[in-house]
C-alpha positions as CSV (number, residue, x, y, z in Angstrom):
1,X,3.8,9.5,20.2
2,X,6.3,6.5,19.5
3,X,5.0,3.6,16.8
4,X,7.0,0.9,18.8
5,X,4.9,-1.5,19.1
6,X,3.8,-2.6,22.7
7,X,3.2,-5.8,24.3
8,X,-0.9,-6.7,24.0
9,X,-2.9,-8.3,26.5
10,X,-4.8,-10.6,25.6
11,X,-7.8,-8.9,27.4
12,X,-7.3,-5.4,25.2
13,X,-6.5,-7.5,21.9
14,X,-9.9,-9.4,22.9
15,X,-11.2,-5.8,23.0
16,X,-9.3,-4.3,19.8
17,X,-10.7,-8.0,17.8
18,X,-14.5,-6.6,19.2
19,X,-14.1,-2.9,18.1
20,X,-12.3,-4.1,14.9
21,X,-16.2,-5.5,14.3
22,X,-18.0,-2.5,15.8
23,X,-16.4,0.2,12.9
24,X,-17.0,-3.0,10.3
25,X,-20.5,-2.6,11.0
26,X,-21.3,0.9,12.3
27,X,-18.3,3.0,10.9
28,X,-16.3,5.3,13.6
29,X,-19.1,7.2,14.6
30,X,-20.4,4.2,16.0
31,X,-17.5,3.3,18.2
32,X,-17.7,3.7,21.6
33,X,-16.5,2.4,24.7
34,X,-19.9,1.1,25.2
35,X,-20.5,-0.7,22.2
36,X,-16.8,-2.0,22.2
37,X,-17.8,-3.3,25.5
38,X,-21.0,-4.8,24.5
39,X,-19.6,-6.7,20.9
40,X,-16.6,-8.2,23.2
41,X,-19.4,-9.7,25.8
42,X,-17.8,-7.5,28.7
43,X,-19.2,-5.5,31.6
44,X,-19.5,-1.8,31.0
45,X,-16.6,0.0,31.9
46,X,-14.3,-2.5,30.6
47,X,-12.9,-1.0,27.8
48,X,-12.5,2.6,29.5
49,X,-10.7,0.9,31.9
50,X,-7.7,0.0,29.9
51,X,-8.2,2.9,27.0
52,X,-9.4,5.9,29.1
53,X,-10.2,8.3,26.1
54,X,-11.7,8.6,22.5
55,X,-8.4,9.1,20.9
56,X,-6.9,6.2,23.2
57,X,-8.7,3.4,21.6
58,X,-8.9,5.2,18.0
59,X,-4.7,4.8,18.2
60,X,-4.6,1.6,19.7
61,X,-7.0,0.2,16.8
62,X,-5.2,1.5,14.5
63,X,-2.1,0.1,15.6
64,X,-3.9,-3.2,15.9
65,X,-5.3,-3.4,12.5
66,X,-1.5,-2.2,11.1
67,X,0.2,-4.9,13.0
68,X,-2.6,-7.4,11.4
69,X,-2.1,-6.6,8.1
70,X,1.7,-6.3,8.5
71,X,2.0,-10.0,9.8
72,X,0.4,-10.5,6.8
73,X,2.5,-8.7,4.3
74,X,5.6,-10.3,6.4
75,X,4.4,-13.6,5.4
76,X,4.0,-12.0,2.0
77,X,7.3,-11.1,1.6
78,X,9.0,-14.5,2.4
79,X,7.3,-16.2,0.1
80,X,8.2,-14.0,-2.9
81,X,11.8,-13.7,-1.7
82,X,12.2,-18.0,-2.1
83,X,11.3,-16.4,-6.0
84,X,13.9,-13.7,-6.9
85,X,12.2,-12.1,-10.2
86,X,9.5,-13.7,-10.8
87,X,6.6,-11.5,-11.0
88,X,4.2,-13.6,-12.2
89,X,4.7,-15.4,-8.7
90,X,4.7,-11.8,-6.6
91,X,1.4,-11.1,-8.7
92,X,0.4,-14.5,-7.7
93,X,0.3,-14.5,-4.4
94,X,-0.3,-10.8,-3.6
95,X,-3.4,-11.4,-5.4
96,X,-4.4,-14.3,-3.2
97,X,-3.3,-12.2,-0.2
98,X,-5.9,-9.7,-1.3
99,X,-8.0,-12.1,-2.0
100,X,-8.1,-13.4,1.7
101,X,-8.5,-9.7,2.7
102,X,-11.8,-9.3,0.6
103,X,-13.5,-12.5,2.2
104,X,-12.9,-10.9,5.8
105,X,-13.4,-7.7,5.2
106,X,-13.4,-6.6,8.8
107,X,-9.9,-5.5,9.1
108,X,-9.7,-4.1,5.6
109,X,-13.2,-1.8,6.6
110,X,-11.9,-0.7,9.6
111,X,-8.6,0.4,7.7
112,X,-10.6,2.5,6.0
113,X,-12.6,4.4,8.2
114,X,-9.4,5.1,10.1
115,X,-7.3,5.8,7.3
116,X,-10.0,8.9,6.6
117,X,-10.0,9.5,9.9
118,X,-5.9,10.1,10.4
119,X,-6.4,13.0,8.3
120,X,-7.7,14.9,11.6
121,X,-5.9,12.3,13.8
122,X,-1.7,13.2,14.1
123,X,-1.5,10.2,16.2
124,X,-3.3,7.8,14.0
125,X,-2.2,9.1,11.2
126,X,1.5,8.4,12.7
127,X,0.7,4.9,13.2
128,X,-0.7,4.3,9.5
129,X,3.0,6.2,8.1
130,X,5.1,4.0,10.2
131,X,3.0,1.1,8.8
132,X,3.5,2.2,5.0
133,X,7.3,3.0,5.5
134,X,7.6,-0.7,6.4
135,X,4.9,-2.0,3.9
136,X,7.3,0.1,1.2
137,X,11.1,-1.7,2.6
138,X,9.3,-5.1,2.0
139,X,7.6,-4.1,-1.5
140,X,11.8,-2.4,-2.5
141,X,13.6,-5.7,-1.0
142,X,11.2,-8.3,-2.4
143,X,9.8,-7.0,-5.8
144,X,12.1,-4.0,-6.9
145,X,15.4,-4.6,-9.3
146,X,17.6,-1.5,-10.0
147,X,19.6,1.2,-8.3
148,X,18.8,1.5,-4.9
149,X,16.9,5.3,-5.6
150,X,15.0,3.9,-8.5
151,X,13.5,1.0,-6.6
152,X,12.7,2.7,-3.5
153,X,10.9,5.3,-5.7
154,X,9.1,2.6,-7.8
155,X,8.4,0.7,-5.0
156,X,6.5,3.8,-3.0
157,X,4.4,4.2,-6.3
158,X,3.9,0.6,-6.2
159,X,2.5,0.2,-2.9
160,X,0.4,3.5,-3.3
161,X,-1.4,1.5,-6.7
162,X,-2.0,-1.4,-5.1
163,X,-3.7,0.3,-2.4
164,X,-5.7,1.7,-4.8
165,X,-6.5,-1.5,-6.4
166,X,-7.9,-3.1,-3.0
167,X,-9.6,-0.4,-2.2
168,X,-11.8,-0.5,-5.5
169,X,-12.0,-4.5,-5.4
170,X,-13.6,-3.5,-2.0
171,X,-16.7,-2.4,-4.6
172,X,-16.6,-5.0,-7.1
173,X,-19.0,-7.5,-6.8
174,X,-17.6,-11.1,-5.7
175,X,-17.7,-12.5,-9.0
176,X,-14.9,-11.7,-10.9
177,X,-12.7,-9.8,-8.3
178,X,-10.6,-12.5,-8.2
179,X,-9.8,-12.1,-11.9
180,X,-9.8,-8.3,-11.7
181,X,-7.0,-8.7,-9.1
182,X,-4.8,-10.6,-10.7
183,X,-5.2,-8.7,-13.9
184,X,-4.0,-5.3,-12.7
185,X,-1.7,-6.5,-10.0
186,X,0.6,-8.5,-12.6
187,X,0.1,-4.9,-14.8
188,X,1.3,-2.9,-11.6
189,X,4.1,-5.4,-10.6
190,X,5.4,-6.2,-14.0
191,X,5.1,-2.4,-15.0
192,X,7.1,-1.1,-11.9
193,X,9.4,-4.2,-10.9
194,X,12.1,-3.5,-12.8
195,X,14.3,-0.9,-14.1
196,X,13.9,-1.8,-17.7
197,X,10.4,0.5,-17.8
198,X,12.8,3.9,-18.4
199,X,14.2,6.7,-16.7
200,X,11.9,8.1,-13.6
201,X,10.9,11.7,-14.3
202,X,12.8,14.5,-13.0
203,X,11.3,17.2,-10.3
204,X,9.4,19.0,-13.5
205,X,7.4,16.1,-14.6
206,X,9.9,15.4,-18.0
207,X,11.4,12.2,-18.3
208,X,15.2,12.8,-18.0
209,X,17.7,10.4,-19.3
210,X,21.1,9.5,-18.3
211,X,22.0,12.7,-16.7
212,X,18.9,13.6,-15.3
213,X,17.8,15.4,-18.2
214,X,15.3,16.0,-20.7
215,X,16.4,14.9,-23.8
216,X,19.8,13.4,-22.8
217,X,19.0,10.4,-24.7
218,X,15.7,9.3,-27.2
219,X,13.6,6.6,-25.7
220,X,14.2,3.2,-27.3
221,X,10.7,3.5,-29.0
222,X,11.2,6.9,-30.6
223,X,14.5,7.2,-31.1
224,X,14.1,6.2,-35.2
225,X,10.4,7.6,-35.7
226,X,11.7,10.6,-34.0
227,X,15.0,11.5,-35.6
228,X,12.8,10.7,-39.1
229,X,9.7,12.8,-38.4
230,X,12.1,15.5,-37.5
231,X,14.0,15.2,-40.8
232,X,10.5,15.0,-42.8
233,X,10.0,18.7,-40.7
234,X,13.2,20.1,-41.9
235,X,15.1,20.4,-38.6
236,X,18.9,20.7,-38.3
237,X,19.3,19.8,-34.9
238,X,21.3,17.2,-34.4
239,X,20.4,14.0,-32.5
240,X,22.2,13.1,-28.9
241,X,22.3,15.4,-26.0
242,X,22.3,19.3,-26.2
């Protein structure tokens, strides 16, 4: 299966905009041809007729609610690029963004119940990748400062945290998710948009420094309390790399 995105009539995106509400509601397991049919205000048949099978219409949601959200994230992005570095501004509006998301939370529901679902669905699961590859570019061009490998690894963690973050706003009562947004959104985006946070680890999990390895270079906090405890313990090894 290709993620290009197709051309949409507006008959099937009047469909896609009904089932969008039927998994809202009723989850997956109540999404059917039928009840697509009947939330859209359409004869029977209608929807079968331009999405034959299950799987049909479980992919072409999908692909629906993906290019939804990334019109959204699009808009996103050209905003915070007119504001080079300033993460108080990213946080800003990618909190209101989120924000917006919670009050409708058709689209972001049915995300959900699909995203579970692409675990047993190659197709849909191909359509949700394709969507986070992109969602990742925009997050490395518009947020990220540093080498290029440092900010496309940041910038993956990134956009996997603030997933994470919507996800439990989705179960926070009204009052106060806007505050709980903004609150760990700046943390993620001013914790990860920049270089200055340190080396990345290396493949075992050890933070590496310069060279890539393990204690090539003390960290800027424990470089002094370090090289002093170690004294206090007696050691003879000498500072810098080994």
């Amino acid at each position: 299966m290709t993620t290009t995105t197709r051309p949409v009539s507006p008959r099937l995106r009047e469909l896609l905009d009904a089932a969008v509400g039927v998994v809202a509601e009723s989850g997956l397991r109540g999404l059917t041809h039928r009840a697509v049919d009947a939330a859209a205000g359409l004869p029977q048949g209608t929807c079968s007729a331009y999405l034959r099978t299950r799987l049909a219409l479980l992919t072409a949601l999908a692909q629906h609610v993906a290019t939804r959200l990334e019109r959204d994230i699009a808009a996103l992005s050209k905003r915070i690029a007119d504001h080079p570095g300033d993460h108080a501004y990213a946080a800003d509006q990618t909190t209101a963004l989120f924000a917006a998301w919670l009050r409708d939370r058709d689209v972001l529901v049915c995300r959900l119940e699909l995203a579970v679902a692409a675990a047993h669905l190659p197709d849909v699961a191909e359509v949700f990748s394709a969507w986070r590859q992109r969602l990742v570019d925009v997050v490395a061009d518009t947020v990220m400062t540093g080498d290029e490998e440092s900010c496309r690894t940041r910038a993956e963690t990134l956009a996997a945290a603030l997933d994470g973050v919507l996800m439990s706003a989705v179960l926070r009562p009204s009052r106060g998710r806007r505050a709980y947004l903004l609150r760990t959104v700046s943390t993620l985006i001013t914790a990860l948009g920049t270089a200055e946070t340190g080396p990345l680890p290396d493949h075992d999990g050890q933070r590496g420094g310069p060279g890539g390895h393990p204690g090539d270079a003390p960290s800027a906090r424990g470089g002094a309390a370090g090289a002093a405890r170690s004294g206090a313990h007696g050691s003879t090894r000498p500072d810098g790399p080994r």
